[in-house]
TORKOL-184842 format. One line per 8 residues: for each residue x, y, z of C-alpha. Coordinates in nm, 2 decimals. Layout:
# TORKOL-184842
X Y Z | ...
***
This chain:
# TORKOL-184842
-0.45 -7.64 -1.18 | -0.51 -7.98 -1.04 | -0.42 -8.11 -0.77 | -0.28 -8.40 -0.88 | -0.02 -8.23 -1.10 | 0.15 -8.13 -0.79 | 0.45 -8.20 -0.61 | 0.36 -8.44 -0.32
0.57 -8.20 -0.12 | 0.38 -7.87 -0.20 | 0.23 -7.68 0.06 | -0.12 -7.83 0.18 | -0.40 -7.52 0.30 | -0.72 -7.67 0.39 | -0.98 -7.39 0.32 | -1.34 -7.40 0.48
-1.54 -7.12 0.31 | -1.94 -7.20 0.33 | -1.98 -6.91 -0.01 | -2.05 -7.04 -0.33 | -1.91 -6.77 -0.43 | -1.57 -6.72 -0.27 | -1.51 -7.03 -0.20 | -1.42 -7.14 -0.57
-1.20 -6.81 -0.57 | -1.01 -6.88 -0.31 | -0.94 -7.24 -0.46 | -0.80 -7.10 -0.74 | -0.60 -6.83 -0.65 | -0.42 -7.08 -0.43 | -0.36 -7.36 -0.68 | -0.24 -7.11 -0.96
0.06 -7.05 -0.70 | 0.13 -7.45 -0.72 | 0.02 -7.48 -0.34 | -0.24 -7.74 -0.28 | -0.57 -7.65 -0.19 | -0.84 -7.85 0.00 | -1.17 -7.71 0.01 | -1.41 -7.76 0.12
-1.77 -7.61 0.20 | -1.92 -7.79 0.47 | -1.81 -7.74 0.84 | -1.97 -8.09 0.90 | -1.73 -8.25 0.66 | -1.45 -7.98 0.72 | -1.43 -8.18 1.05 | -1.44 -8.49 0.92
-1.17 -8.45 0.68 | -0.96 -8.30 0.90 | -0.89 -8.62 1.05 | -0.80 -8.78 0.69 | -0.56 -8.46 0.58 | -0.24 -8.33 0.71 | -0.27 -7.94 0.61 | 0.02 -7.67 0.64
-0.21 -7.38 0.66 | -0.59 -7.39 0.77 | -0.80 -7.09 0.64 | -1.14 -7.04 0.86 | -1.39 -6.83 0.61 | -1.75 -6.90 0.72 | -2.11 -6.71 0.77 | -2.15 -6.86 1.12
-2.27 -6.75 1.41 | -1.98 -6.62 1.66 | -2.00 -6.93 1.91 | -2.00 -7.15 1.62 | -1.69 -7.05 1.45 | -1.51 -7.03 1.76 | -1.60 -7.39 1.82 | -1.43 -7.45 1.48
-1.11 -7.29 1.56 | -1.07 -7.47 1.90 | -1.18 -7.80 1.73 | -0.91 -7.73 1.44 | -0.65 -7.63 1.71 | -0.68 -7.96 1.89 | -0.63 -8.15 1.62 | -0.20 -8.00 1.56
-0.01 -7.67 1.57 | -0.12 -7.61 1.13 | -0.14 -7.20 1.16 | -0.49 -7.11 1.17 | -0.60 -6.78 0.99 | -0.95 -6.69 1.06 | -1.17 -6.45 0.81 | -1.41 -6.22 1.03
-1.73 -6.03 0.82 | -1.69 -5.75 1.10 | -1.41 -5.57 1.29 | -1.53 -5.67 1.64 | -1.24 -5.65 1.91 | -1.39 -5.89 2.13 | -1.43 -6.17 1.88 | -1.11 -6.11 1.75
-0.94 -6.17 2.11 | -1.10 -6.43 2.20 | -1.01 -6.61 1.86 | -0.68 -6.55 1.96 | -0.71 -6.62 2.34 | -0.81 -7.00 2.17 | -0.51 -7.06 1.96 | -0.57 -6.85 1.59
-0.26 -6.75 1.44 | -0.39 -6.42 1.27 | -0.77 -6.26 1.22 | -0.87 -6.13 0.85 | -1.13 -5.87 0.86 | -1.37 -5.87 0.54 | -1.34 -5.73 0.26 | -0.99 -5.87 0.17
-0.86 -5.83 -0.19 | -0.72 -6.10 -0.38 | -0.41 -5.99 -0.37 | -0.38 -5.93 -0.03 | -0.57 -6.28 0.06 | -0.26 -6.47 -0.16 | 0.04 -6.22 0.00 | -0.15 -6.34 0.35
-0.12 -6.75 0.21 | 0.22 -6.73 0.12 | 0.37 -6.58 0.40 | 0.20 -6.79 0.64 | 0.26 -7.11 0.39 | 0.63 -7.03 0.38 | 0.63 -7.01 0.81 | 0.49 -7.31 0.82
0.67 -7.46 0.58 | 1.01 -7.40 0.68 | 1.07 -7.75 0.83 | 0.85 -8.00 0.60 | 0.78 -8.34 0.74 | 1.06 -8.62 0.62 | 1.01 -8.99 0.64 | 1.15 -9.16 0.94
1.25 -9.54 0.93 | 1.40 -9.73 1.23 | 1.46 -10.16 1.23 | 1.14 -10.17 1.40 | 0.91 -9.90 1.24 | 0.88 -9.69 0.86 | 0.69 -9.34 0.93 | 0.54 -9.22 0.62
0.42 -8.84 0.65 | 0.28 -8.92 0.25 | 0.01 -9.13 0.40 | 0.02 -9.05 0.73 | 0.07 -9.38 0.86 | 0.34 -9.61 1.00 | 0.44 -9.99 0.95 | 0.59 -10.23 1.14
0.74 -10.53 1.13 | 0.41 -10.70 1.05 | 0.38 -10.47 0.77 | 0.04 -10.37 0.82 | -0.06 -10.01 0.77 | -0.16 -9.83 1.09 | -0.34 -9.48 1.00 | -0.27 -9.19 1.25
-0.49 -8.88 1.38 | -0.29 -8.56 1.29 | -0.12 -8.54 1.68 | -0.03 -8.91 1.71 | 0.18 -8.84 1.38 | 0.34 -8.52 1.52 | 0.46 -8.64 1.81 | 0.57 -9.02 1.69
0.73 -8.81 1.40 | 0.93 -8.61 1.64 | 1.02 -8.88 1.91 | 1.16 -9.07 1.61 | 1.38 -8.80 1.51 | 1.63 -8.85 1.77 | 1.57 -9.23 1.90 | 1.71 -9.28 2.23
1.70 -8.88 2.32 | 1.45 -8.84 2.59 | 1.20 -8.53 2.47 | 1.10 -8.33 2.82 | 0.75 -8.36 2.79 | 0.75 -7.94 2.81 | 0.94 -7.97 2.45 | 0.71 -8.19 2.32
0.41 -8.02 2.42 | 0.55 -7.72 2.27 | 0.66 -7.88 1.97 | 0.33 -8.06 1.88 | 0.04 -7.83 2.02 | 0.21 -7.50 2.11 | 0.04 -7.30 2.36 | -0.30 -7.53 2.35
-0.11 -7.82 2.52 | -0.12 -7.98 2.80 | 0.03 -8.29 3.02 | -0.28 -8.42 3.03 | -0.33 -8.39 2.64 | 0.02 -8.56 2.59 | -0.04 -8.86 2.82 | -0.37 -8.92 2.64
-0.21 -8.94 2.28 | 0.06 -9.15 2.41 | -0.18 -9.41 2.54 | -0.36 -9.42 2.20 | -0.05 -9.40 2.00 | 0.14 -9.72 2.20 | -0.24 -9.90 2.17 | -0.22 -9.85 1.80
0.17 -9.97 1.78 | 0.08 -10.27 2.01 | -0.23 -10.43 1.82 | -0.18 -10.29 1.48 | 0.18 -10.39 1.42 | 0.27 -10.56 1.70 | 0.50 -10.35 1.82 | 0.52 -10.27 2.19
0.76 -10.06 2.40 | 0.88 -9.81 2.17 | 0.76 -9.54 2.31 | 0.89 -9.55 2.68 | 0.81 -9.32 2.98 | 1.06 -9.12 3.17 | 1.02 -8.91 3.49 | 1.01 -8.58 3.29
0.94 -8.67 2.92 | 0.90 -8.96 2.64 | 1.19 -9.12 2.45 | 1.15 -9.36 2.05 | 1.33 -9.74 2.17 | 1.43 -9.87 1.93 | 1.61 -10.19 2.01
***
C-alpha cells in the first residue's frame, strides 16, 4: 500500500533495518495495517531524516556493533519521547539494561515472527497514538503538526526540529498557563530531560520565532516554568 493513499493522520513508524531482507518485510506488514511506514536502511540517513519526520513509533533493527546501536537509541531519544523499540540478534542481559537505562521503550530478542512483530506495532502505535497532534492557531502564530512548522504574522514558514515542535505545541495548548518546567520536561522528553536540555530548545525556538517570523516574546520565562503570550 502506498503511502500516499493514507490518511495524513495515520500512525507514522520510522523503521531502521540495515537487511535487505527484512527490511522490505517489515515495510509491508506495517503498511497492509494502513499505518505508515518510513524505512529506511541507512543509519547515516536514518539520522538525517529524523530531523525531517515526526514518527509515532521508532523501530531500531540493525547488525551493528553493541556501542553503535546504543549510540542510535540515545541519538533517537534526544530527538522526542516517539517509543523506541529496539530488535536485539542475542538475549544478552546487559545490553538489554543498558538499552533501557538510555531511554528504549521495549527490547525484541531475534527471531520474532511476523505475527508477533505486527501485535508488538500495534500495541505500541495505539500507546502512542492516544493523543495525536492537532493544529494550534493563536492571533499571532498557526502551528501546523502536518508540516511541522509554524507561521507568523509575516507568513513565512519556519521549519522545527522534532523537540522545538513538542514543546511550542504544548505551551500553545493552554496560552497564558504557565507549564512548570518539571511538566514540560516530562511531557516532551520523559525521563531523558533535563533543565538544561529545556533552556537550550527555548533559546533556539524564541531565535527561530524572532528572525523567521518576526515574532518575539511569546514564549516568556517564569521563576519555575515557560508560559505561550499571546497578546
Amino acid at each position: 500500500m502506498n503511502n500516499l493513499l493514507l490518511p495524513q493522520n495515520s500512525p507514522r513508524v520510522f523503521i531502521i533495518c540495515d537487511q535487505d531482507a527484512t527490511a522490505p518485510i517489515w515495510g509491508h506488514i506495517i503498511r497492509d495495517k494502513g499505518l505508515i511506514a518510513i524505512l529506511e536502511t541507512s543509519v547515516e540517513r536514518a539520522m538525517q531524516r529524523s530531523i525531517e519526520e515526526i514518527p509515532d513509533l521508532i523501530v531500531i533493527d540493525v547488525n551493528a556493533p553493541h556501542p553503535q546501536r546504543m549510540e542510535l537509541c540515545k541519538k533517537f531519544r534526544a530527538l522526542g519521547p516517539s517509543p523506541i523499540l529496539l530488535f536485539l540478534p542475542v538475549n544478552h542481559e546487559q545490553e538489554i539494561l543498558e538499552a533501557y537505562q538510555i531511554g528504549v521503550d521495549e527490547c525484541v530478542v531475534k527471531p520474532i515472527s511476523p505475527a508477533i512483530f505486527l501485535a508488538k506495532i500495534l500495541a505500541w502505535s495505539r500507546r502512542s497514538w492516544s493523543e495525536p497532534m492537532k493544529p494550534r492557531q493563536t492571533d499571532r502564530l498557526k502551528l501546523d503538526p502536518s508540516h511541522r512548522s509554524a507561521v507568523g504574522a509575516n507568513k513565512q514558514e519556519i521549519k522545527l526540529t522534532n523537540l522545538e515542535f513538542r514543546l511550542l505545541h504544548l505551551l500553545m495548548s493552554r496560552p497564558g498557563y504557565v507549564f512548570p518546567a518539571e511538566e514540560i520536561i516530562e511531557t516532551v522528553w520523559g525521563a531523558e530531560g533535563d533543565v538544561a536540555l529545556l533552556k537550550n530548545v527555548v533559546y533556539r525556538l524564541r531565535k527561530k520565532l524572532e528572525e523567521e517570523a518576526s515574532e518575539a516574546h511569546l514564549i516568556k520565562t517564569w521563576p519555575r516554568g515557560y508560559s505561550f503570550v499571546d497578546d
